[in-house]
C-alpha positions in Angstrom: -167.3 18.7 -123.8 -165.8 17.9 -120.4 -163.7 15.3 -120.8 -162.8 13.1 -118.2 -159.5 11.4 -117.9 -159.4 8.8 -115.1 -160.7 5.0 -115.0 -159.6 5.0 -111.3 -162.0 7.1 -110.5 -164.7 4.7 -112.2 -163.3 2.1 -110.5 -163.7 3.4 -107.1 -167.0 4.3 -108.2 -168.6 1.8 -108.7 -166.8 -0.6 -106.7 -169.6 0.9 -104.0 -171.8 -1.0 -106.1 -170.6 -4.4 -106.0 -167.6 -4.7 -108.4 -165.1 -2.6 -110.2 -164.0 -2.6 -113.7 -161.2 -5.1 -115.2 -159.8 -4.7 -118.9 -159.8 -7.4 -121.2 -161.9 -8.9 -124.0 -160.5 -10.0 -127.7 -161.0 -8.9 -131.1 -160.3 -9.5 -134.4 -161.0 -7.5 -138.3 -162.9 -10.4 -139.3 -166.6 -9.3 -140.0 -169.5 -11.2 -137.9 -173.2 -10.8 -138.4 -175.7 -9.6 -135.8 -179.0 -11.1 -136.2 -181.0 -9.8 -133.2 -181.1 -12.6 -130.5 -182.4 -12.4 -126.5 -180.6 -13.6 -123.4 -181.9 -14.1 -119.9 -179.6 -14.4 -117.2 -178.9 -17.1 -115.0 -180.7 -17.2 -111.8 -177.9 -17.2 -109.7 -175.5 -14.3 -108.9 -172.4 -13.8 -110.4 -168.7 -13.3 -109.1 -170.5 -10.1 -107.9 -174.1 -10.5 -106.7 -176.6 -8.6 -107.4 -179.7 -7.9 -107.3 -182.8 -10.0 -108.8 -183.3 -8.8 -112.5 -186.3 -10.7 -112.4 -189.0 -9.2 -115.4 -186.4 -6.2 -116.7 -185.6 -6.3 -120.0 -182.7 -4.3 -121.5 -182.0 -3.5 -125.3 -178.7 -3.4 -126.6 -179.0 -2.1 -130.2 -175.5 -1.7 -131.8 -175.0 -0.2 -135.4 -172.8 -2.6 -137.1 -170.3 -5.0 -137.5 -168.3 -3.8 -141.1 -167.3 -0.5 -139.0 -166.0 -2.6 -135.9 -166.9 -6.4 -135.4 -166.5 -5.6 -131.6 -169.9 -4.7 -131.0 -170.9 -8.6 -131.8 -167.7 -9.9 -130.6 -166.7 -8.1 -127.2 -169.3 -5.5 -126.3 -172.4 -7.7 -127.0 -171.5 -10.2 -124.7 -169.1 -8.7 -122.2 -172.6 -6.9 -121.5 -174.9 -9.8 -121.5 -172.5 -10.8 -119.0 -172.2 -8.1 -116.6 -176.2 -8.0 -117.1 -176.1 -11.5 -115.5 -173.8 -10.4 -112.8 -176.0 -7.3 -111.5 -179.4 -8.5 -112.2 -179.9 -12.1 -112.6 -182.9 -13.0 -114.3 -183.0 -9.8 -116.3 -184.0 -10.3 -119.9 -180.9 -8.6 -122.5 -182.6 -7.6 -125.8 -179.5 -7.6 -128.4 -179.6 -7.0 -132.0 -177.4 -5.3 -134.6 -178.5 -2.9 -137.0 -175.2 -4.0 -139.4 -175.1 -0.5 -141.4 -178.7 0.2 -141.9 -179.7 3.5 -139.8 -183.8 2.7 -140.4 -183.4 -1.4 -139.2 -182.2 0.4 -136.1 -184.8 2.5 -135.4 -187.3 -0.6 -136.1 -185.0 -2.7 -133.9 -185.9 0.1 -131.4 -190.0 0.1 -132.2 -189.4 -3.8 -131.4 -187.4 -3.4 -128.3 -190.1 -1.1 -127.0 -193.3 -3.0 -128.3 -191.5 -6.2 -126.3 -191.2 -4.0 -123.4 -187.9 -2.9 -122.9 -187.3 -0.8 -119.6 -184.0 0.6 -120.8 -182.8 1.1 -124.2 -178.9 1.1 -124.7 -177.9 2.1 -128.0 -174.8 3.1 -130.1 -176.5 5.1 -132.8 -175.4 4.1 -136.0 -175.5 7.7 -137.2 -176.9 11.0 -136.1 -180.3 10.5 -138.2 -180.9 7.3 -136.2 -179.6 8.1 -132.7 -182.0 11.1 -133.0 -185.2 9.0 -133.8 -184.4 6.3 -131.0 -184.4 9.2 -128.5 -187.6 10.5 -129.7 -189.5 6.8 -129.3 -187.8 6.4 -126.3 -189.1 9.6 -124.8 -192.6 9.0 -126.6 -192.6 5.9 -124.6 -190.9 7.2 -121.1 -188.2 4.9 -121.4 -184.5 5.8 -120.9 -181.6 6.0 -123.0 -177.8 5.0 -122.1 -175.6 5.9 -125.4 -173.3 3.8 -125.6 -169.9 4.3 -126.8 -171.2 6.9 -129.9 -173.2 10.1 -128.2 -176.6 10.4 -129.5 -176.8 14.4 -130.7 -179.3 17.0 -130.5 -181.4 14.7 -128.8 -182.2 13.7 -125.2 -180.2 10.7 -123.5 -179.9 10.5 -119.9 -176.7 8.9 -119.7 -173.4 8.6 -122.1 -170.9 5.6 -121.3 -167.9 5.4 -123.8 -164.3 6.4 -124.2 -162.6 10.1 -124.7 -163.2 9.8 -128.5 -161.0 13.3 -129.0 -158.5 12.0 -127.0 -158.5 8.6 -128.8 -157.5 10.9 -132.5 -155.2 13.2 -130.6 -153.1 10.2 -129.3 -152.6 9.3 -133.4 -152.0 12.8 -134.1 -149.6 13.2 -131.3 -147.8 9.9 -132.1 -146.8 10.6 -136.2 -146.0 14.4 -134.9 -143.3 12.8 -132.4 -142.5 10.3 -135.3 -142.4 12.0 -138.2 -139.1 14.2 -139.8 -140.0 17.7 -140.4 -141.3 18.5 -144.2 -143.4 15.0 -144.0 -146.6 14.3 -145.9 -149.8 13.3 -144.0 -152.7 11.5 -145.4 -156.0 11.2 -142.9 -158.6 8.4 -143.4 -161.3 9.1 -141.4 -164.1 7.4 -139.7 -167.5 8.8 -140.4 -168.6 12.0 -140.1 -172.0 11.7 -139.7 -171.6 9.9 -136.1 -170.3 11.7 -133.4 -167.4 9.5 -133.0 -166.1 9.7 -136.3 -166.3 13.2 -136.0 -164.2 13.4 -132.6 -161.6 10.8 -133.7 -160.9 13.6 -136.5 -161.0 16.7 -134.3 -158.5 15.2 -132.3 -156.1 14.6 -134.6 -156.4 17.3 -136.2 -155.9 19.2 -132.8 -152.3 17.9 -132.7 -151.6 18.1 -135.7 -152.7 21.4 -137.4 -150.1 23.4 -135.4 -147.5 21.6 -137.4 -149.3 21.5 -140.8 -149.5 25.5 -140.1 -146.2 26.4 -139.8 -144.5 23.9 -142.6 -143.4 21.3 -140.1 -146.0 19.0 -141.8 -147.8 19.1 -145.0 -151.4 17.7 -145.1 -151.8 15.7 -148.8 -155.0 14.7 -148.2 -157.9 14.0 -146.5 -161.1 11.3 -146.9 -163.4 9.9 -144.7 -164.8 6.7 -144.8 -169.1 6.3 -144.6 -169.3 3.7 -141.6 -165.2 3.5 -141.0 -165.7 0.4 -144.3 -162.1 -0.8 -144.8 -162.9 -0.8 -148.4 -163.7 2.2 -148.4 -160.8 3.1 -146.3 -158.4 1.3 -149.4 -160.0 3.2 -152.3 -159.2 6.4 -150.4 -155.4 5.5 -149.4 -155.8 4.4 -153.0 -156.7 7.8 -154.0 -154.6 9.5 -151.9 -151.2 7.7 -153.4 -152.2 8.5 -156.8 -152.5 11.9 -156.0 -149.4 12.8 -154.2 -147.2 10.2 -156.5 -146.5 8.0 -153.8 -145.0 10.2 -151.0 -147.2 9.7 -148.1 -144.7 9.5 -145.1 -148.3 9.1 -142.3 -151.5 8.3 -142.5 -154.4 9.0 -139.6 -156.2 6.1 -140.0 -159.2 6.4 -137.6 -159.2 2.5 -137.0 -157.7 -0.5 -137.3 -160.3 -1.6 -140.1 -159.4 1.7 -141.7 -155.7 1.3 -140.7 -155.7 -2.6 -142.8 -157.7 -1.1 -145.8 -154.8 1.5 -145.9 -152.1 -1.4 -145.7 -153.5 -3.3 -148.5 -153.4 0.1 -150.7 -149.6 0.3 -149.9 -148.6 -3.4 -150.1 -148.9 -3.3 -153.9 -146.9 0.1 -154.3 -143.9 -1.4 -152.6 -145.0 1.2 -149.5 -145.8 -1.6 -146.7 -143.6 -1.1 -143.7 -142.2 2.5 -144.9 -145.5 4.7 -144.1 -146.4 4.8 -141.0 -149.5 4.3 -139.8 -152.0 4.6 -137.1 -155.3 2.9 -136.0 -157.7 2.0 -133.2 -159.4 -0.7 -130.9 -156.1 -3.2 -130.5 -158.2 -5.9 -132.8 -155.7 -9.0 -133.4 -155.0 -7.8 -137.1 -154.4 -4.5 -135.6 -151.9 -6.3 -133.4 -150.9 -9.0 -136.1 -149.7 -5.8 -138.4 -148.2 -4.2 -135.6 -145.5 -6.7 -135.2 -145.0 -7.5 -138.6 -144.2 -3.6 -138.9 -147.2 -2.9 -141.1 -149.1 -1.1 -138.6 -147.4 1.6 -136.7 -149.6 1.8 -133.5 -153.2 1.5 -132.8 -155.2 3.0 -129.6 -156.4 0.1 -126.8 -159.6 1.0 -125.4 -160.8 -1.2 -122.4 -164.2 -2.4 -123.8 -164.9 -5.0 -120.4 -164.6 -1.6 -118.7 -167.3 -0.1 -120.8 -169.8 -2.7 -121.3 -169.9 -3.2 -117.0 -170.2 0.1 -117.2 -173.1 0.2 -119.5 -174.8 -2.7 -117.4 -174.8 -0.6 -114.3 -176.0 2.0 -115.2 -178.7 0.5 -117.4 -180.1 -2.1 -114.3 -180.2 1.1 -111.9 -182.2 3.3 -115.2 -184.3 -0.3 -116.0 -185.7 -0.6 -112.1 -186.2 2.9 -111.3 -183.5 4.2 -109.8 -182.2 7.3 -112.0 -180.3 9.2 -108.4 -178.1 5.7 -108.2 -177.2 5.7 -111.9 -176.3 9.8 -111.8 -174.2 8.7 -109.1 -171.9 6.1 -111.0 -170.9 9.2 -113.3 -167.5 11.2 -113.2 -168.9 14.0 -115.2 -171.0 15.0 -117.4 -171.1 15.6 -121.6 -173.0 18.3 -123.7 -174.8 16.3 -126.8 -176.2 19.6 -127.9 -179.4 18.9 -126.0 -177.7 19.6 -122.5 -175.6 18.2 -120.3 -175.9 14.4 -119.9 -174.3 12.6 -117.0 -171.4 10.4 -118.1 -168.5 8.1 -117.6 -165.3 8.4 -120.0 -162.8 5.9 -120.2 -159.2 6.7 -121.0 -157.6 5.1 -123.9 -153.8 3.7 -124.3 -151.3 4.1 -126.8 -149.9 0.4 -127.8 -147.2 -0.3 -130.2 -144.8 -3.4 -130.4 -142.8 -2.3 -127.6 -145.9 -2.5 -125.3 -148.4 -4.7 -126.3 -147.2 -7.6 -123.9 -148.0 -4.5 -120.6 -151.4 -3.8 -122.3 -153.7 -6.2 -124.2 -151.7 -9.1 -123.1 -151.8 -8.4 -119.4 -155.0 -6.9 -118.9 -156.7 -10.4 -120.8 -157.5 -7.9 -123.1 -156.0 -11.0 -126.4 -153.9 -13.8 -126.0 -150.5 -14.2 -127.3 -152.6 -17.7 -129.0 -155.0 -15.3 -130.5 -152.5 -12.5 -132.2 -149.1 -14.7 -132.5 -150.1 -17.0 -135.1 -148.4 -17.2 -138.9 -145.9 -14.9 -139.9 -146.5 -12.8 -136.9 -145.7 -16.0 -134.5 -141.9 -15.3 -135.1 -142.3 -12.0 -134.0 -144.1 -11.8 -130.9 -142.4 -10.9 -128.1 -142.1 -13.3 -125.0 
């Protein structure tokens, strides 16, 4: 994979097209449903024009919302939005799969048989992502993956963050953190997504050097089928019982993962002393952080990626395939071939930081993440 490490260089991208990319959104670990719903924009240009969307139609099929409640909460309508801004009038087909890999490839017949132009989709595994490509082709219609790569199958373009980089950040952070001779647990995302896969491989990147020469000792490792914060506990759960308490880090792909893991350790007496990583700055994420139950988690600009996403799917919806190859910064191999991408960078935050990071790029709200016990601990 060639990874691609600069959002400046997206920015001055596309800002030829009418608008760069900001940072901000909001989250939180609360679960939402994602019954399937359409939205037409407004027939007036947004802050940055655009032009008429007038008869496309666009499907936005995400996987789930136990494994992240962003894709109903932020990405779903951060790109109905920037839909509106590009292409007014254009027609946004959005419905979530919520953990079922064949309601997303029927989702997909639907999108198709109601005449989508462009299908973006973040496959909720490999099985599914590789069936939505093959309809899609069958039907001449493109494919953006969004955010998780669709494998051994054709996409034309791939819009999401450096998901290696996101797991070697973790790893990097409890190898500058941890004393030597420390015990590592890893709770992993799912393995049969790309994502899940390169959250892992990063970490593990980082950290195997020091697990091979003694400076670390790996306890144990689990993953988590669709990154379930359940799940996520009954592993941690496992993992204590096994090593007799001493875990000293735990990779814990993300913040869903990361609050299963706290709620194994709170009734062991561990909260606070393990450290412990995560991902996608939710308000939890950020609520634990401060009350020193959370170590870190990894910020990842998901305005950024959805106008993203929106560009490149209006130029791929009307035709224009050259302008959409143009918005990338480089290109990723899905085991199919190469397909034209952009890569966001992600961002360590920690207490020390979060009020440079989410708070100031809009990303949450000191409203949203100071509240109860974590009020008297939010910085000013």
């Amino acid at each position: 994979m060639k990874h691609l490490r600069s959002v400046v260089a997206l920015v001055a991208t596309t800002a030829l097209m009418g608008g760069g990319l900001a940072a901000c959104g909001s989250s939180s670990d609360d679960e939402s449903t994602g019954s399937g719903s359409a939205t037409t924009a407004s027939t007036t240009g947004g802050e940055s024009g655009g032009q008429s969307g007038k008869g496309l139609k666009i499907a936005f099929l995400m996987p789930c919302s136990t494994c992240a409640d962003r894709f109903e909460n932020q990405d779903k309508p951060l790109f109905e939005r920037a839909v509106q801004e590009i292409a007014p009038g254009a027609e946004v087909i959005a419905n979530n799969a919520e953990g079922d890999s064949a309601r997303q490839v029927t989702q997909t017949e639907s999108a198709i048989t109601n005449g989508a132009d462009v299908i973006v989709v973040s496959p909720l595994d490999e099985a599914a992502g590789a069936a939505i490509s093959d309809k899609a082709q069958q039907a001449r219609i493109p494919v953006v993956s969004y955010d998780g790569l669709i494998t051994d199958g054709h996409a034309d373009f791939y819009v999401s963050f450096d998901n290696e980089i996101v797991g070697q950040l973790q790893g990097e952070f409890l190898a500058r953190e941890l004393r030597e001779g420390s015990t590592v647990a890893f709770i992993n995302g799912d393995q049969s997504i790309a994502p899940g896969r390169q959250f892992k491989a990063g970490a593990h990147r980082a950290l195997d050097p020091l697990i091979r020469d003694g400076t670390l000792r790996l306890g144990y490792e689990g993953d988590a089928q669709q990154f379930d914060p359940q799940k996520g506990r009954t592993l941690m759960e496992q993992a204590l019982t096994r090593l007799n308490d001493q875990v000293d880090g735990v990779i814990a792909a993300n913040d869903g993962l990361a609050g299963g893991v706290v709620n194994a350790l709170e009734p062991r007496g561990l909260t606070g002393r393990v450290l412990v990583t995560g991902q996608d700055a939710t308000d939890a994420g950020l609520q634990r952080i401060l009350l020193g139950q959370q170590t870190m988690s990894v910020y990842k600009a998901i305005k950024a990626e959805a106008e993203a996403a929106a560009r490149v799917a209006v130029a791929l919806g009307t035709g224009k395939a050259d302008e959409a190859r143009a918005l990338a910064t480089g290109t990723t191999d899905n085991g199919a071939g190469d397909v034209p991408s952009i890569l966001l960078d992600p961002v360590v935050v920690t207490k020390d930081n979060i009020v440079d990071t989410v708070f100031a790029d809009g990303f949450t709200t000191p409203e949203r993440v100071c509240t109860g016990k974590a009020a008297a601990r939010c910085p000013q």
